[in-house]
C-alpha positions in Angstrom: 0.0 0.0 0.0 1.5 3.2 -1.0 1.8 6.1 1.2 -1.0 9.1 1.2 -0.1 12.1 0.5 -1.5 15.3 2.6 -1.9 17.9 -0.6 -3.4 21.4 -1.4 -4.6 22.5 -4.6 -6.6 25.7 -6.0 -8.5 26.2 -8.9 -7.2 28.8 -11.4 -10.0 31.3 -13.3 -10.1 33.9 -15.8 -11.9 37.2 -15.0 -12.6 39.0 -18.0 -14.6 41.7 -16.3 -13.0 41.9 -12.8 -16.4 44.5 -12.1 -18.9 42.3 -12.9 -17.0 39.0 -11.3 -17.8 36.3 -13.7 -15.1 33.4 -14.5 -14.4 30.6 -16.0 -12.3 27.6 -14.3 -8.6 27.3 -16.6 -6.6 25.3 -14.8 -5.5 24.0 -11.2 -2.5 23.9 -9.0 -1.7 21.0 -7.4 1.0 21.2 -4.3 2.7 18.3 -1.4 5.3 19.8 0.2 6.2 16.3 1.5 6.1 14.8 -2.0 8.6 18.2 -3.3 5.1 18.5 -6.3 3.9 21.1 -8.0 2.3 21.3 -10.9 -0.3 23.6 -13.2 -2.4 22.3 -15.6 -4.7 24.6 -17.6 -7.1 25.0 -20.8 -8.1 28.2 -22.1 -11.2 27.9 -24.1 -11.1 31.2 -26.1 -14.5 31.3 -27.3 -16.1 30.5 -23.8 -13.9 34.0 -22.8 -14.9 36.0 -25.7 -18.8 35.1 -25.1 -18.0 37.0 -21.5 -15.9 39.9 -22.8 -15.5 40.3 -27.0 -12.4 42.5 -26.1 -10.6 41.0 -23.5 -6.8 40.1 -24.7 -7.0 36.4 -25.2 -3.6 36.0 -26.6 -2.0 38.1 -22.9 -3.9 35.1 -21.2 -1.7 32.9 -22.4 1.4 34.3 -22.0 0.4 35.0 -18.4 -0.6 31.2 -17.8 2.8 30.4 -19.4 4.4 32.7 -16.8 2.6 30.6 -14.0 3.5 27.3 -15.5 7.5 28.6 -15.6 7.2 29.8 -11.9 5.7 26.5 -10.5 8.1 24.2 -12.6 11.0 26.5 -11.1 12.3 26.8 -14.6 15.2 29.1 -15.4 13.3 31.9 -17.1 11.0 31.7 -14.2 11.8 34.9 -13.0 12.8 35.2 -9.0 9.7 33.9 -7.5 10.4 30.5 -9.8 13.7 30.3 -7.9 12.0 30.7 -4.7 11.3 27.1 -2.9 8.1 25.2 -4.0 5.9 26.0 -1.0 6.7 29.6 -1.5 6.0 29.4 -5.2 2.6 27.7 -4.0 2.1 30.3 -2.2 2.8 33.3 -4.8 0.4 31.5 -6.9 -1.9 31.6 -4.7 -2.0 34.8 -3.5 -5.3 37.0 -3.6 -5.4 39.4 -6.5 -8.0 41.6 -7.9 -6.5 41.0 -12.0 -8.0 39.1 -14.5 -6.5 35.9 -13.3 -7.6 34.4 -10.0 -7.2 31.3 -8.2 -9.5 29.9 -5.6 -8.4 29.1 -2.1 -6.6 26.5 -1.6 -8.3 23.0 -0.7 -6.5 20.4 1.0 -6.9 16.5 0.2 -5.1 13.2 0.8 -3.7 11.4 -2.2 -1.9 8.4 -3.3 -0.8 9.2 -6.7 -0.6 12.9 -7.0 -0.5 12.5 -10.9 -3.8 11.1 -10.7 -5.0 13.3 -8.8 -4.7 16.0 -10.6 -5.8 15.2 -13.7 -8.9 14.2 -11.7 -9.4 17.5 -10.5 -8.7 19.0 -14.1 -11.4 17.0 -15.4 -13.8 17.7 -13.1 -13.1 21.3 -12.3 -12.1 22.7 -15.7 -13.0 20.6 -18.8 
C-alpha cells in the first residue's frame, strides 16, 4: 500500500470583467510539500472567454498562464519567484489578486498518486 499524500490545490479562473465577477475555471494547482510537487495544468477555451468579454486580450492570457506554468516548474526563465522554494512558489500563486487571473483558495486533500489526482481534478473542475 502506497503512502497518502496530505496535498493542497486551487482552482485557477479567468476574470474578463473583474467588475462584474464572472469566470471561467482554466486550470488548477496542485501542491505536497512532503512529496517536493507542484504542478499547473490549464485550458483556455477562447470562445467561452470572448462570449463574456468580446475585447478582452486572449492571446496576454496565455502568456500569463505560461508565466505561472514557468514559476511552479522552477524553470530558469521563471523569473525570481520561480527560484523561490516550492511551497513559497505555492504560495505566490496563490496569493489573492484583484486582476484578471484568480485562483480559488486552496483545498487540502489526501492522495496516493498525485499525478492522478490532478488530472482528476482538471477533469472535473475545468473541462
Amino acid at each position: 500500500m502506497q503512502d497518502s499524500h496530505l496535498y493542497e490545490y486551487a482552482v485557477i479562473r479567468v476574470v474578463p470583467r473583474v467588475e462584474r465577477e464572472e469566470f471561467l475555471n482554466i486550470g488548477i494547482i496542485l501542491f505536497c510539500k512532503k512529496a517536493k510537487f507542484i504542478k499547473v495544468l490549464h485550458y483556455i477555451n477562447d470562445a467561452k472567454i470572448e462570449a463574456l468579454s468580446n475585447d478582452f486580450d486572449i492571446e496576454q492570457l496565455h502568456c500569463n498562464i505560461t508565466a505561472l506554468e514557468k514559476i511552479a516548474n522552477g524553470v530558469k526563465d521563471g523569473g525570481p519567484i520561480g527560484e523561490m522554494d516550492i511551497p513559497e512558489r505555492f504560495r505566490w500563486l496563490t496569493a489573492i489578486r484583484s486582476s484578471a487571473i484568480q485562483t480559488s483558495r486552496p483545498h487540502p486533500g489526501l492522495s496516493e498518486d498525485l499525478e492522478k489526482t490532478i488530472q482528476r481534478l482538471f477533469s472535473e473542475l475545468v473541462l
